[in-house]
C-alpha positions in Angstrom: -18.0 -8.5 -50.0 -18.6 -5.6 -52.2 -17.8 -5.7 -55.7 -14.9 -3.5 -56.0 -12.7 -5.1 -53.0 -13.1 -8.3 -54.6 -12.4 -7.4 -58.3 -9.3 -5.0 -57.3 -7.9 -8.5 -55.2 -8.5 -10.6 -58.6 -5.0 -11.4 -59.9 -4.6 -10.8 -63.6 -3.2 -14.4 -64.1 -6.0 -16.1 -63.3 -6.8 -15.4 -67.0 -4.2 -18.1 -68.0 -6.9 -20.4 -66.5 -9.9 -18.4 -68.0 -8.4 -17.5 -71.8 -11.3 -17.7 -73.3 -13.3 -15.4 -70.9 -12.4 -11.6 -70.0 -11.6 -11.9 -66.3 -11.7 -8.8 -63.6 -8.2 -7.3 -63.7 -7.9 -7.5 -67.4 -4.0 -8.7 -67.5 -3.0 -5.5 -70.0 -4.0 -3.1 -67.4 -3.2 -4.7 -64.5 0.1 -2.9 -62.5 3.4 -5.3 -62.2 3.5 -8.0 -59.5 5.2 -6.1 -56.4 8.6 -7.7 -56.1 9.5 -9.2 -59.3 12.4 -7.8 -60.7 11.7 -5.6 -64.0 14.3 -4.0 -66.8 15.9 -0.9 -66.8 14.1 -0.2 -63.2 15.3 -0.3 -59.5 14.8 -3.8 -57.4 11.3 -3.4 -55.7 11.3 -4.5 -51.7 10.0 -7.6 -51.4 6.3 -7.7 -50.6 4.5 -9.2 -47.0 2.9 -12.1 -48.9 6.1 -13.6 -50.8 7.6 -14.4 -46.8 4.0 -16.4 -46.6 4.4 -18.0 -49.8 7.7 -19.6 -49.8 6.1 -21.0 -46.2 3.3 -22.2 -47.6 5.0 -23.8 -50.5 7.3 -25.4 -47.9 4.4 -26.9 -46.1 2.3 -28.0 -49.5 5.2 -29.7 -50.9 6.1 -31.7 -47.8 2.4 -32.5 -48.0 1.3 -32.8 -51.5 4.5 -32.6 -53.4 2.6 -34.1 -56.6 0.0 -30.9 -56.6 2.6 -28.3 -54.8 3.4 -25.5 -57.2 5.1 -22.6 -56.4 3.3 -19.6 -58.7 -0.3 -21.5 -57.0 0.9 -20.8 -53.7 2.2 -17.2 -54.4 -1.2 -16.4 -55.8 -2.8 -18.3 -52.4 -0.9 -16.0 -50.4 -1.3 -12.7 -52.1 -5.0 -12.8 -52.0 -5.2 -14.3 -48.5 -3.4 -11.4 -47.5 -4.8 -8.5 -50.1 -8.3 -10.1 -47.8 -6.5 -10.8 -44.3 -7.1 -13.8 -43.6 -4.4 -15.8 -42.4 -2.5 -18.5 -44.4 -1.9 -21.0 -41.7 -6.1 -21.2 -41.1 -6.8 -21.5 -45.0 -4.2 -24.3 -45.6 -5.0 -26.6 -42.4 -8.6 -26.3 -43.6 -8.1 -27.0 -47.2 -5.0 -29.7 -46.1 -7.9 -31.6 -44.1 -10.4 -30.9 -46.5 -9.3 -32.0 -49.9 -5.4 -33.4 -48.9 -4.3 -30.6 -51.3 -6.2 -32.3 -54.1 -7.7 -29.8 -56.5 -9.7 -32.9 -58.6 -11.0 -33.9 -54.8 -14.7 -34.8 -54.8 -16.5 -36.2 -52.0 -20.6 -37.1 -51.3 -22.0 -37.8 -48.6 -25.7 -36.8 -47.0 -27.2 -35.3 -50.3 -24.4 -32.6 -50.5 -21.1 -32.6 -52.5 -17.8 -31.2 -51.8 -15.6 -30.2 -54.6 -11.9 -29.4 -55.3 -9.2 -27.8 -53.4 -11.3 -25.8 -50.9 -13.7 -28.2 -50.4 -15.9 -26.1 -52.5 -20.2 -26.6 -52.6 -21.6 -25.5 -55.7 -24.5 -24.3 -53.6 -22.5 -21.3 -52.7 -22.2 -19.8 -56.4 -25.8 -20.7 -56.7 -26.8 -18.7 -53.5 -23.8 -15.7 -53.5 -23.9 -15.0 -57.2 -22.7 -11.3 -57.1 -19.4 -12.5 -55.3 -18.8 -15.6 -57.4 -19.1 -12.3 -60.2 -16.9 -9.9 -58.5 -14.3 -12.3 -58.3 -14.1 -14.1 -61.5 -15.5 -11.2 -63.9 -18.7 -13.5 -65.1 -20.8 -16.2 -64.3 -19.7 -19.4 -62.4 -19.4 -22.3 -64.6 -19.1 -26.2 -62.5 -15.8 -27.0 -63.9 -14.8 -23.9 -62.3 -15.1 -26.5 -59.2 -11.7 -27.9 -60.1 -9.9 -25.1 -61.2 -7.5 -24.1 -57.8 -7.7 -20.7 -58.0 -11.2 -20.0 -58.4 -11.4 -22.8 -55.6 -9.2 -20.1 -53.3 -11.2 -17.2 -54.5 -14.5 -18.6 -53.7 -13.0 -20.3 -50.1 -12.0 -16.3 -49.5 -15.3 -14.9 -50.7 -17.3 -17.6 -47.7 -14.9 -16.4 -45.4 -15.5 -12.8 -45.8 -19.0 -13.4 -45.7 -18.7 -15.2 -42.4 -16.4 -12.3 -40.8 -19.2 -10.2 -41.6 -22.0 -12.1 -39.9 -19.7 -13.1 -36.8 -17.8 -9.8 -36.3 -14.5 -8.4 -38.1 -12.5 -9.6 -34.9 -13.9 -12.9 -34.6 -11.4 -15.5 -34.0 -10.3 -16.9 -37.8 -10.6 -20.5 -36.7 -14.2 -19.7 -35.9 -14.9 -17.8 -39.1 -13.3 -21.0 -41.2 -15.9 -23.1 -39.0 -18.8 -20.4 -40.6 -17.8 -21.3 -43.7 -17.4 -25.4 -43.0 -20.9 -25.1 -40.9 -22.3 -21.4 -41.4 -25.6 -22.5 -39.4 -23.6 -23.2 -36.6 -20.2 -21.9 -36.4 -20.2 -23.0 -32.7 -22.0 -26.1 -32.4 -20.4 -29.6 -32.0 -19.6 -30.5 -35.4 -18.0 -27.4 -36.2 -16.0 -27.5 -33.1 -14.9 -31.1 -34.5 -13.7 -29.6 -37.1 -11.7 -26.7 -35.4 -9.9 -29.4 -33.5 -8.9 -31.5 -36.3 -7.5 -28.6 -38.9 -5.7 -27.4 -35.5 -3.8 -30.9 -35.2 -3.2 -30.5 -39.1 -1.9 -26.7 -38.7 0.6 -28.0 -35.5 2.3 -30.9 -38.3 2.2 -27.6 -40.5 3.9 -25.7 -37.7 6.4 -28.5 -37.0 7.3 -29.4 -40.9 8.9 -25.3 -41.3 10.5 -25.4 -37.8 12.4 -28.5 -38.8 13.9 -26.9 -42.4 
């Protein structure tokens, strides 16, 4: 990911969960949210991602109505799409994952996977210039729980999956790079295709039954 993609995709609220830090997409210069309605000017059309987020929400709070909240998922679906990476692969694998927890921890093996992405601090260790890009500064661990730098760093893996497997690779397959990137197609990862695709079909049948 280079540096300026991920820093123009930052949003400038993320600050509210950074105020003590100067975060990429300082919030005074940063343009209005497309689609919010603003005085003394014309309504804006409403934007792709807001259609994904009022889905998403949907699904979350039929799922994890302690944790669903609505101005988390509108910020999950503009940067999924500001990246183009589908909602419904990012919220099976993070539904499995962490049951929409974003204080989920879980050990096992010698590795440790943390909040709502099922984050491993290995990866801001290892990909510090994208951890930077996307938060403005160093990674700190209680970042770990914090959702949105949780999303932000689940987008930054896949991106660097797409990369290694090819821009038109299957997204299932690049969310198995980043669950398993030494092998996106072995058995495990496969395992893991199948189960986020059972969890994405109850997604699929919870908004065909509103």
């Amino acid at each position: 990911m280079t540096g300026g993609r991920a820093h123009a995709a930052v949003s400038a609220d993320l600050g509210k969960f950074f105020p003590e830090e100067s975060l990429a997409g300082n919030a005074a210069a940063a343009p209005l949210i497309e689609g919010r309605a603003v005085l003394d000017q014309p309504p804006q059309a409403a934007p792709p991602w807001l259609a994904d987020a009022e889905d998403l929400c949907t699904v979350w709070t039929e799922r994890n109505p302690k944790t669903a909240d609505p101005a988390l998922c509108e910020f999950a679906a503009r940067e999924l799409r500001a990246h183009a990476v589908p909602w419904r692969v990012a919220l099976a694998n993070w539904d499995y994952a962490s049951s929409l927890k974003p204080t989920m921890k879980f050990s096992e093996g010698g590795m440790t996977a943390e909040g709502l992405t099922d984050a491993n601090w290995g990866f801001c260790k290892e990909h510090p210039e994208a951890v930077r890009a996307l938060l403005g500064r160093e990674p700190r661990r209680s970042d770990m729980m914090n959702p949105r730098a949780s999303i932000l760093w689940w987008i930054a893996e896949y991106e660097i999956e797409r990369e290694a497997l090819g821009r038109d690779a299957d997204p299932w397959r690049i969310a198995a790079g980043v669950f398993y990137p030494a092998a996106p197609d072995g058995k495990r990862a496969k395992l893991e295709v199948r189960r986020w695709l059972r969890v994405a079909q109850e997604h699929e049948r919870i908004l065909s039954s509103r």
